[in-house]
Residue, then its C-alpha position, 0 to 999 in steps of 0.5 A: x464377906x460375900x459379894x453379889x455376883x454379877x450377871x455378865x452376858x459374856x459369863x457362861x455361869x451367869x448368861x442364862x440368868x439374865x433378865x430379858x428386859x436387862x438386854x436393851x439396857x447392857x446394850x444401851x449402857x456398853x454403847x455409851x460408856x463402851x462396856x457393860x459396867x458391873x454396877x449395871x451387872x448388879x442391879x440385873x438381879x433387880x431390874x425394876x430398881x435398874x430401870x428406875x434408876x436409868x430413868x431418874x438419871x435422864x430425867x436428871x439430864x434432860x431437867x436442863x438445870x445444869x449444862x450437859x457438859x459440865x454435869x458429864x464432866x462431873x460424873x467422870x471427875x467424882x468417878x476417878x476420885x472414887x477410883x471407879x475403872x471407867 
């Protein structure tokens, strides 16, 4: 089974690949979790579906539907059982 490789901005074989629009969202991605994420990484082959899917995740977080906290908290709670690194 083969993997979708990454485009890591730190990885020679794969700098040069990176979309241009993709720069603002590594930047905006590694200073809010710390790091560039490899999901993040992956969906730079397609940025049109990264952008979108940043763009419904704030429209999820500014619905006021549910309080911040609690919805950060839920991120973070369903990434450890998943066994998501960050």
């Amino acid at each position: 089974m083969s993997r979708i490789q990454p485009l890591d901005p730190n990885n020679p074989d794969t700098r040069q690949r990176v979309p241009l629009i993709m720069r603002p969202i590594y930047w905006l991605t590694k200073r809010m979790v710390g790091k560039i994420i490899t999901p993040m990484m992956v969906q730079a082959h397609r940025p049109s579906i990264a952008i979108v899917g940043n763009l419904l995740g704030q429209v999820i977080e500014g619905s006021g539907k549910v309080n911040l906290r609690l919805h950060k908290m839920a991120q973070i709670r369903s990434a450890q059982l998943i066994g998501c690194p960050f």
